[in-house]
C-alpha positions as CSV (number, residue, x, y, z in Angstrom):
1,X,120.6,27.4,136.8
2,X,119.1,26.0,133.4
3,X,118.8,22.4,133.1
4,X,121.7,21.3,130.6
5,X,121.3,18.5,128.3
6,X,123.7,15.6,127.8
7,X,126.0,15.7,125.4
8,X,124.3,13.3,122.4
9,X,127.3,10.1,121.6
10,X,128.2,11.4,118.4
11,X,129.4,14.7,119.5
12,X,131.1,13.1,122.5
13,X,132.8,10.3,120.1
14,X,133.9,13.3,117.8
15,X,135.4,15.4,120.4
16,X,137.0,12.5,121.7
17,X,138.6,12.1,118.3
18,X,139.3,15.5,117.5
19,X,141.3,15.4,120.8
20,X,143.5,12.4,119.9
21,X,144.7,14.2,116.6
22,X,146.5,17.0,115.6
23,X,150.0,17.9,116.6
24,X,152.7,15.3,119.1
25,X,153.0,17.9,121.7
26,X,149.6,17.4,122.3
27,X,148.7,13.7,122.0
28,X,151.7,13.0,124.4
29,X,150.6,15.8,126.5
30,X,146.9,15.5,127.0
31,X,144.6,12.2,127.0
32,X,140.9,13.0,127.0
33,X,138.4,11.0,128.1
34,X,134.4,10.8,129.0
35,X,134.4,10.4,132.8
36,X,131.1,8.4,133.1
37,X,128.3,7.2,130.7
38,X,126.0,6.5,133.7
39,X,122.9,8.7,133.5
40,X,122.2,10.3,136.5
41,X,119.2,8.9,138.3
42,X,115.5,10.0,137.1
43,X,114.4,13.1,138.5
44,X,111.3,14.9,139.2
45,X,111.3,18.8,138.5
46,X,111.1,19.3,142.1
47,X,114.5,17.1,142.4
48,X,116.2,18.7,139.4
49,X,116.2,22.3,141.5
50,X,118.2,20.4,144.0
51,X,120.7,19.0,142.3
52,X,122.7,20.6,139.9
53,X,122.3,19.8,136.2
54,X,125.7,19.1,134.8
55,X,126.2,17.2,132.2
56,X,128.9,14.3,132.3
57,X,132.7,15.7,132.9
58,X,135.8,15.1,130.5
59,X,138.6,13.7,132.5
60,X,142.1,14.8,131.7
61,X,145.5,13.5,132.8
62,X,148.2,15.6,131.8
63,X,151.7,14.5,131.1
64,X,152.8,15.4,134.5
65,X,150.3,13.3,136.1
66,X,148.1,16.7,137.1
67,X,144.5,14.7,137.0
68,X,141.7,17.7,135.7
69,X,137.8,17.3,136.1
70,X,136.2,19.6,133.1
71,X,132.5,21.0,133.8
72,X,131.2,22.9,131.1
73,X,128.5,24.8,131.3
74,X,127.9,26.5,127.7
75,X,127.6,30.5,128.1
76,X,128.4,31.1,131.2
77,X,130.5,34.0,131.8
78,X,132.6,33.0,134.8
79,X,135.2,30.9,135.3
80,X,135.9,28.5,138.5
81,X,139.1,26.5,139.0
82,X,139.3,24.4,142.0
83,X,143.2,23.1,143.4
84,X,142.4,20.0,145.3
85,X,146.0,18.7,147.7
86,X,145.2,15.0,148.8
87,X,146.7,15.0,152.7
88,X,146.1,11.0,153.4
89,X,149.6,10.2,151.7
90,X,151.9,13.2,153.4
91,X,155.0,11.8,156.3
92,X,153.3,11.6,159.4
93,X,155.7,14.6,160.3
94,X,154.3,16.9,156.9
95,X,150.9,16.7,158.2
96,X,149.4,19.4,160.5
97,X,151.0,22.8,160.5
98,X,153.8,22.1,157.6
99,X,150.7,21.0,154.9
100,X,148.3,24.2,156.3
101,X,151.1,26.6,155.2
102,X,152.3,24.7,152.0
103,X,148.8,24.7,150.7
104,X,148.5,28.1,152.2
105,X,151.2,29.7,149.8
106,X,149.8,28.5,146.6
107,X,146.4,30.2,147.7
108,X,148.7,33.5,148.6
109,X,150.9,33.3,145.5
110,X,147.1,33.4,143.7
111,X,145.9,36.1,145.3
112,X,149.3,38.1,144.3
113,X,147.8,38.1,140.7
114,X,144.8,39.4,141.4
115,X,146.4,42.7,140.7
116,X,146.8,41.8,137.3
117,X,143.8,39.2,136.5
118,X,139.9,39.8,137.8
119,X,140.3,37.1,140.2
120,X,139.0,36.2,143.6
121,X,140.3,33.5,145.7
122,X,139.5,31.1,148.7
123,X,141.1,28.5,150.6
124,X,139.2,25.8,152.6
125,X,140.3,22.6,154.6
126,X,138.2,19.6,153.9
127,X,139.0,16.1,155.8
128,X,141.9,14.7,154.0
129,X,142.6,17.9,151.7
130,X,143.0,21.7,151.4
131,X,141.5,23.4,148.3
132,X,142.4,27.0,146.6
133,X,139.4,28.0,144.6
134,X,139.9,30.9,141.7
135,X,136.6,32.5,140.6
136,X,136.9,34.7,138.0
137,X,135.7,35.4,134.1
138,X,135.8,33.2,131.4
139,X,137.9,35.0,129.4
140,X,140.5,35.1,131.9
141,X,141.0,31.2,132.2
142,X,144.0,31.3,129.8
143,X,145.8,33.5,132.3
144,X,145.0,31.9,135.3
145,X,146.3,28.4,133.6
146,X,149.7,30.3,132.9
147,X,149.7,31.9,136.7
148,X,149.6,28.6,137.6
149,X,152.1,27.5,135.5
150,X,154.4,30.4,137.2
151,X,153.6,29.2,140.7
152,X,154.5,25.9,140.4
153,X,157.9,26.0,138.2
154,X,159.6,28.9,140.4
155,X,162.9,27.7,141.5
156,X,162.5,29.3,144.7
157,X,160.1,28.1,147.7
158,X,161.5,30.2,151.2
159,X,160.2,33.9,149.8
160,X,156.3,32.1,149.3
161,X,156.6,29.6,152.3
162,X,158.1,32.4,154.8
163,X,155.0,34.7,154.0
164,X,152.6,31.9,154.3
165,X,154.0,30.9,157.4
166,X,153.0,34.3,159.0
167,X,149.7,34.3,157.5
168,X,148.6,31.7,158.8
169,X,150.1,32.4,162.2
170,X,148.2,35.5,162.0
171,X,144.8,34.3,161.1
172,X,145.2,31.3,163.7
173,X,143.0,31.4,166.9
174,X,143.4,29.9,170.0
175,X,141.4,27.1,170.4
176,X,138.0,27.5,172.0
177,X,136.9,24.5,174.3
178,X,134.5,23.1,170.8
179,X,137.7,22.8,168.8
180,X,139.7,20.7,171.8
181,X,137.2,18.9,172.2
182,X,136.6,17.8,168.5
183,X,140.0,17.6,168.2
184,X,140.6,15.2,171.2
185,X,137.4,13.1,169.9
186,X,138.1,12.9,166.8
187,X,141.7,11.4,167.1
188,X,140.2,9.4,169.1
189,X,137.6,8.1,167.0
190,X,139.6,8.1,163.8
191,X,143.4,6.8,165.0
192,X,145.1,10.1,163.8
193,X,147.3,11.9,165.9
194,X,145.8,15.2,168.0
195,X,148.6,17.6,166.6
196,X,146.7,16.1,162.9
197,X,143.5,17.2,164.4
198,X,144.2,20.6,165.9
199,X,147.1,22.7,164.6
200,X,148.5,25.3,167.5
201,X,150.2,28.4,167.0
202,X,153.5,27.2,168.1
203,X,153.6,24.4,165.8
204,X,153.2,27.0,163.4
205,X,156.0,28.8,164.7
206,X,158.2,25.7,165.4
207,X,157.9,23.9,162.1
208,X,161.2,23.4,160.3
209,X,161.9,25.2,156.9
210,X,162.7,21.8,155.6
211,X,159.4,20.0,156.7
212,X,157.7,22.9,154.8
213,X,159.6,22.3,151.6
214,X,159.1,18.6,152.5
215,X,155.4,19.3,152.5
216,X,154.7,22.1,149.5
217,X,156.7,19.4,147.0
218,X,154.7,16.7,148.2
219,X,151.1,18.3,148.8
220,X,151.8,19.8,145.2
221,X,153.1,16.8,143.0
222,X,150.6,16.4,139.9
223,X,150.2,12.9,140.3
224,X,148.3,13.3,143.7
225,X,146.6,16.2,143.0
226,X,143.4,17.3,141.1
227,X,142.0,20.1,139.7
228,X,138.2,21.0,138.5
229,X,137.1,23.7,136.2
230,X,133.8,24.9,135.7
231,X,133.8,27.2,132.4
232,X,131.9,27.9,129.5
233,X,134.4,26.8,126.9
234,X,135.1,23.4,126.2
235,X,138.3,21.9,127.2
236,X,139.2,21.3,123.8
237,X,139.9,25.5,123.5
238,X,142.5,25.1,126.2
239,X,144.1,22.2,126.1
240,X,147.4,24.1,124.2
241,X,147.3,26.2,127.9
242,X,146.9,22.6,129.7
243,X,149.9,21.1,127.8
244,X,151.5,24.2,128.7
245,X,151.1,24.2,132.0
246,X,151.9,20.1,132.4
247,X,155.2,21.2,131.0
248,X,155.4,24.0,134.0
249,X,154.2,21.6,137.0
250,X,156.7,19.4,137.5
251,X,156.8,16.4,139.5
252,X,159.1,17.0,142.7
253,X,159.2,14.2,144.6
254,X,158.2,10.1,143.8
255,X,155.0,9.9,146.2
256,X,153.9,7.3,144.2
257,X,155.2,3.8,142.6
258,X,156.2,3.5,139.5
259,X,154.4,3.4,136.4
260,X,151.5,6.1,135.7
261,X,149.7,8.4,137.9
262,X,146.0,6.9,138.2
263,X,143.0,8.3,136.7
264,X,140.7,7.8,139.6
265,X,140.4,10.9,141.6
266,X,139.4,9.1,144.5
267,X,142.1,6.9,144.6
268,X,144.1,10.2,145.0
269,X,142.2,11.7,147.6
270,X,142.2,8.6,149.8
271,X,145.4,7.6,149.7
272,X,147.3,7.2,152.4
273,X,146.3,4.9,155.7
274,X,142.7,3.8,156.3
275,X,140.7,5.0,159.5
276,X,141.3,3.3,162.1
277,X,138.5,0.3,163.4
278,X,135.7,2.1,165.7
279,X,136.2,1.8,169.5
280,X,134.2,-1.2,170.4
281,X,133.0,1.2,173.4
282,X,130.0,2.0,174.6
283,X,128.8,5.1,176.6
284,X,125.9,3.3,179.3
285,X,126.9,-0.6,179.0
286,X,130.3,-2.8,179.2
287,X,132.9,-1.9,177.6
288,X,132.1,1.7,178.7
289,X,134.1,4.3,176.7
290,X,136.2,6.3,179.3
291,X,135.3,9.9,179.7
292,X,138.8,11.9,178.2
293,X,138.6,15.2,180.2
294,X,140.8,18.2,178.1
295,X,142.1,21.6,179.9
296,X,139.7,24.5,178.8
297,X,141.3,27.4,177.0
298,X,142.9,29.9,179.1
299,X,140.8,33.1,178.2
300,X,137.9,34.1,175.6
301,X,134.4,33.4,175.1
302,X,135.8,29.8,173.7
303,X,136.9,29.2,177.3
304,X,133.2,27.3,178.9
305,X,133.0,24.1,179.8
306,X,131.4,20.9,176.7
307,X,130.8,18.1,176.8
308,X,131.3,16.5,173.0
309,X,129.6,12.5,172.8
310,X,130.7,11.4,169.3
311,X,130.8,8.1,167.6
312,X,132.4,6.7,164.3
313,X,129.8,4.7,162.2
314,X,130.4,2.6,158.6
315,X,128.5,4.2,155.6
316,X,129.1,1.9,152.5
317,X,126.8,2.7,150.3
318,X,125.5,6.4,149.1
319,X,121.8,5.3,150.7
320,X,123.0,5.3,154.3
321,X,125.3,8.5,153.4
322,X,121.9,10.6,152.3
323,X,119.9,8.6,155.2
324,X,122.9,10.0,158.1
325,X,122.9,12.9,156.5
326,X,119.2,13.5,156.6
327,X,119.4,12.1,160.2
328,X,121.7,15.2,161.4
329,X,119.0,17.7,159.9
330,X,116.2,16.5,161.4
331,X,118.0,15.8,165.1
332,X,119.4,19.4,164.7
333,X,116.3,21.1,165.1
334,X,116.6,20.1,168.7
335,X,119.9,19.3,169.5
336,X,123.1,20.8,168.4
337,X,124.4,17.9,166.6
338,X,127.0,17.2,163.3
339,X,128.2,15.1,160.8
340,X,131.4,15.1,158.9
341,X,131.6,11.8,155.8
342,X,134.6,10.8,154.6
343,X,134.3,8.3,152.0
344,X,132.6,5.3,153.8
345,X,133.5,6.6,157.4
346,X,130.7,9.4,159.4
347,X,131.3,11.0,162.6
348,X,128.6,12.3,164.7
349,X,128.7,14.3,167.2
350,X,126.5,15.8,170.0
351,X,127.6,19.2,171.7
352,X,125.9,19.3,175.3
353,X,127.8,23.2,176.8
354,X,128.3,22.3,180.9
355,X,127.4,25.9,181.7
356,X,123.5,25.7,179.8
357,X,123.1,22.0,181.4
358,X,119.6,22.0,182.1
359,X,118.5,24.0,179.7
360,X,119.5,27.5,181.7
361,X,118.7,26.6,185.4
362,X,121.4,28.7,187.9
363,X,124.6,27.8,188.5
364,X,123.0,27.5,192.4
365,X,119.5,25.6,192.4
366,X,118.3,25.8,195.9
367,X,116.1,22.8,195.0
368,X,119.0,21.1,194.1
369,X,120.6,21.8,196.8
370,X,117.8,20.0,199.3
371,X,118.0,17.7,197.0
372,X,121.8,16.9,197.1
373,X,121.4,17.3,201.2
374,X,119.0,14.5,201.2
375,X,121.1,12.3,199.2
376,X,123.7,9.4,200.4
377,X,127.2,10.9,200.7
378,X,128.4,11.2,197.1
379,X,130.5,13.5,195.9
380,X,128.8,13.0,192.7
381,X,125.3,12.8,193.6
382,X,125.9,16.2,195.7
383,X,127.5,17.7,192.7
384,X,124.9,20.8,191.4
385,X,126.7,20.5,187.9
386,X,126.6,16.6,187.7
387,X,122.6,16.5,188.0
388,X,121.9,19.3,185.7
389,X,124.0,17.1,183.1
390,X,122.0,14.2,183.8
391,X,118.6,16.1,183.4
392,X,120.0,17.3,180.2
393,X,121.0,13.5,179.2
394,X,117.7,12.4,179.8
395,X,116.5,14.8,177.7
396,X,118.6,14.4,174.6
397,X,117.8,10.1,175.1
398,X,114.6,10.6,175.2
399,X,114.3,13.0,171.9
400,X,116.7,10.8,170.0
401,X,113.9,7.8,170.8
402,X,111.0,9.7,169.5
403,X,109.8,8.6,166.7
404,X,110.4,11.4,163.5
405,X,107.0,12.4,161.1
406,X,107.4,11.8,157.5
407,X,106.7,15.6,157.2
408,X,109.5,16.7,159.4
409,X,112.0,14.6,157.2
410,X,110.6,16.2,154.2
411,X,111.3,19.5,155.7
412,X,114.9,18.8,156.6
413,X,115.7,17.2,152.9
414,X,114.3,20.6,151.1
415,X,115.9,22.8,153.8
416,X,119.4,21.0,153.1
417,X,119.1,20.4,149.5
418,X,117.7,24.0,149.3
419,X,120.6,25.2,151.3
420,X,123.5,23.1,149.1
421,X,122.3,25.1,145.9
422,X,121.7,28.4,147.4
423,X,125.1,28.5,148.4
424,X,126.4,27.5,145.3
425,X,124.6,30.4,143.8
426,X,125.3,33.0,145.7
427,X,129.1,31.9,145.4
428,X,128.3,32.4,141.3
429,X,127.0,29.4,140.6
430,X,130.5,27.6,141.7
431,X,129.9,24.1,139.9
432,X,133.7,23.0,141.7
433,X,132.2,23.7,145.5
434,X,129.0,20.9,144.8
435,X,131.8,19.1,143.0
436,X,133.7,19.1,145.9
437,X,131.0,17.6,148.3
438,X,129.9,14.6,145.4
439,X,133.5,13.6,145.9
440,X,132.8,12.8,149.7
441,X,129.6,11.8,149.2
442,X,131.1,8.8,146.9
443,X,133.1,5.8,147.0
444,X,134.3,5.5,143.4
445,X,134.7,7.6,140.3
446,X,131.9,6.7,138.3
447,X,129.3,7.6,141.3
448,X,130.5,11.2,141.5
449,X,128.5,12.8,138.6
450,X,125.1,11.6,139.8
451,X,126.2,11.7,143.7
452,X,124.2,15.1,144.5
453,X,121.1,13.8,142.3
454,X,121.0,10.2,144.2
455,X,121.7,12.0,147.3
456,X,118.8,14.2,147.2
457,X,116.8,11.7,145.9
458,X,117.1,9.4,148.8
459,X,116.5,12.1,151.4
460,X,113.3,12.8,149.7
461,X,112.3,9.1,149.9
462,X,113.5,8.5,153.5
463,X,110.8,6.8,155.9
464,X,110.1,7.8,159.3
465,X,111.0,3.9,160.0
466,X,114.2,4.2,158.0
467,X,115.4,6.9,160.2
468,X,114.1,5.6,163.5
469,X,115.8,2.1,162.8
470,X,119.2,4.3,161.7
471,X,118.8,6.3,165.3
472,X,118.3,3.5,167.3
473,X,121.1,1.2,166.0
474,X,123.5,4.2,165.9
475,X,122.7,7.2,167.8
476,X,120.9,6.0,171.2
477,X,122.9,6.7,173.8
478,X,122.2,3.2,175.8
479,X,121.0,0.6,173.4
480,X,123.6,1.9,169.9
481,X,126.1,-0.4,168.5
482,X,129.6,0.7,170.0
483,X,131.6,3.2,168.8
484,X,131.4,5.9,171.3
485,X,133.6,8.0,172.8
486,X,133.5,11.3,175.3
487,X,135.4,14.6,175.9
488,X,134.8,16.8,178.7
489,X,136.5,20.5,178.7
490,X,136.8,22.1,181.5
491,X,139.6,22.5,184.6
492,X,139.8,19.3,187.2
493,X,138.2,21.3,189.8
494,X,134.7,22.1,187.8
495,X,134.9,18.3,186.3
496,X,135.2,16.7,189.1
497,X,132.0,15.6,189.7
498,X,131.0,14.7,186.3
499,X,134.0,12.4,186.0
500,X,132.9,11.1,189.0
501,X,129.6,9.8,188.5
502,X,130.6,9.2,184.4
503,X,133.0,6.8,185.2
504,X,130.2,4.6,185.7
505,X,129.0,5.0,182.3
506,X,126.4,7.9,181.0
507,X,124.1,8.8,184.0
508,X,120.2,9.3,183.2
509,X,117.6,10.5,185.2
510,X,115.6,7.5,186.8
511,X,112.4,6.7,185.2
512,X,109.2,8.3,187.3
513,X,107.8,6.1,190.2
């Protein structure tokens, strides 16, 4: 990637007018602005390779509604087109399986013209939205703007929703014992509802042809949806093709109230109703979240015991989204732990497996079991499984207290910046994928071009005292804000000690004598 300069005023005032003339069809059609005069922050050279270049976007709102983010980046030969389908404002009974296979036909019908058109497509769920990405080559953007156009004015939905419907029955898993237990945890956590959270093969199966037309002519309607491109032309080449297509897209269904479709892409994305408050819960002192124990999955490698601690924390401004962020790479070295952001809301999570509790000791200790003879008669205390957990406990509190060194933060932030743009390169150079992340990484509109700068810049100016003071307030298992809660998999039998002596709150090793 070549650093790409701003485009000066003049040429941006010019373009603007250029736009605004010329034939009706078009100025009803098409209304072109400049998405954000805010420079990005200043950057070092080092920075600039870890963030990508772009200059400012042109925002377009079609007639329809259909909201499009325009990327240009002069003389490259591919093209990248990016579907974004806002879930936050679907019918409680549209989310979960009947969205997945709405959104899952308008990636099939665009792999059905890769026959014709050099195209490649993916499909990917992000919190609160499924995307369809179309790579292909510059030249062929006119063509995937008219299949587009086909897609979304056929008259007829049960052909493209029947086929998606067995797609993704065929490419759906069972759940392995990580995803109940996310799924569990994160309902939890969040306030949505678990068939939300983890989508089953029956509901697949189950889910009425009319909640799937309920759900493709909602997830689809322009005025809730976005696009981005990322091309080498400017938009003003195609905007005969994007009037086109606004003519083809139809709204289907009033999702929103009257009066225009809003220019804010965020506003779109995060529609809908807001997270639910945190449990006020904590996981050592009172109110002590409740350990939720979930059946394991019947058979597979997903089928071993977890234990999942998560917790739902506020992050309001982009500083403490890089600073969590940064957080999770460091502590990830050692621990297997995660991060999803969503706006202003993170989850973290920390996997602990049952079966590797105490970092590989036997399933029979014959220590322990001298130890567990010697013991008052509690079923908990005597329980082999129980005490390696608590070891393991112990060791994860006492590594989330240690204190991190400024050059192990600086190692995480270059590994993770590194990382972002690497993949966006290999993937072509796919300015819509980092596109997609400054969206979550901001709260409104005009923070979204310079998100990935600001982001990178802050996790190269973290402290070692900023990110102890973020662990202790939010991630130490006995002294945290609350906002915890816990999900055991595994059967009743296996458990039962763990629930047990958890019900008391997290169980640590006592300190030494």
């Amino acid at each position: 990637m070549t650093r790409r300069p701003r485009l000066p005023a003049c040429l941006l005032t010019a373009l603007l007018l250029s736009l605004g003339t010329g034939g009706c069809k078009r100025k009803d059609t098409v209304k072109v602005e400049i998405f954000d005069e805010a420079t990005p922050p200043a950057l070092t050279e080092a920075l600039g390779a870890l963030a990508p270049p772009w200059p400012a976007p042109e925002r377009v709102v079609l007639a329809d509604g259909l909201l499009v983010h325009w990327l240009r980046e002069e003389g490259t030969p591919a093209v990248h087109l990016r579907l974004v389908f806002p879930t936050g404002d679907l019918k409680p009974a549209l989310q979960g399986a009947p969205a997945l296979i709405a959104a899952r036909s308008v990636a099939l019908e665009l792999e059905s013209l890769a026959a014709r058109l050099s195209i490649r497509v993916e499909f990917a769920s992000r919190t609160g939205r499924y995307e369809v990405a179309v790579h292909g080559v510059d030249a062929e953007l006119p063509a995937i703007l008219a299949g587009l156009g086909d897609i979304f004015s056929a008259p007829g939905l049960d052909g493209p929703l029947a086929r998606a419907r067995k797609q993704v029955a065929h490419d759906l898993r069972p759940p392995d014992a990580e995803t109940l237990a996310l799924g569990a945890l994160t309902a939890r956590l969040l306030g949505t509802s678990a068939a939300q959270e983890l989508i089953t093969a029956a509901a697949v199966q189950e889910a009425p042809e009319t909640a799937l037309r309920d759900a493709w002519e909602a997830l689809t309607d322009p005025r809730s949806a976005l696009v981005v491109v990322h091309a080498g032309d400017p938009l003003a080449r195609h905007e005969d093709a994007l009037a086109d297509l606004a003519g083809r897209w139809k709204q289907r269904v009033k999702l929103i109230a009257a009066g225009e479709a809003t220019e804010e892409a965020l506003v779109r994305l995060r529609q809908g109703p807001r997270p639910a408050a945190p449990p006020a819960k904590h996981l050592k002192r009172p109110p002590i979240a409740p350990l939720e124990r979930v059946d394991p999955p019947t058979s597979g490698r997903g089928s071993r015991s977890l234990l999942v601690l998560g917790r739902s924390l506020p992050l309001a401004t982009a500083r403490d989204r890089s600073l969590a962020r940064l957080v999770q790479r460091h502590l990830q070295a050692e621990l297997d732990i995660r991060l999803s952001i969503s706006g202003t809301v993170g989850v973290f999570t920390i996997h602990v497996p049952l079966g590797a509790a105490g970092r590989g000791k036997p399933a029979a200790d014959p220590l322990e079991e001298v130890e567990a003879a010697e013991q008052a008669a509690d079923p908990a205390e005597a329980d082999p499984l129980s005490r390696r957990l608590r070891r393991e406990l112990t060791v994860i509190r006492d590594y989330l207290r240690e204190r991190p060194l400024g050059q192990d933060l600086l190692g995480a932030a270059q590994l993770w910046l590194g990382a972002r743009m690497v993949a966006a390169s290999v993937g072509g150079e796919d300015w819509t994928a980092l596109w997609s992340e400054a969206l979550d990484l901001s709260v409104a509109d005009g923070e979204i071009v310079a998100a990935l700068a600001r982001d990178a810049e802050a996790m190269l100016a973290a402290t070692p005292d900023e990110a102890a003071a973020f662990i202790t307030r939010w991630l130490d298992l006995e002294k945290s804000e609350p906002g915890w809660a816990w999900v055991a998999v595994g059967s009743e039998a296996d458990l039962k000690g763990i629930i047990a002596a958890e019900s008391k709150g997290i169980q640590f090793e006592p300190p030494p004598e």
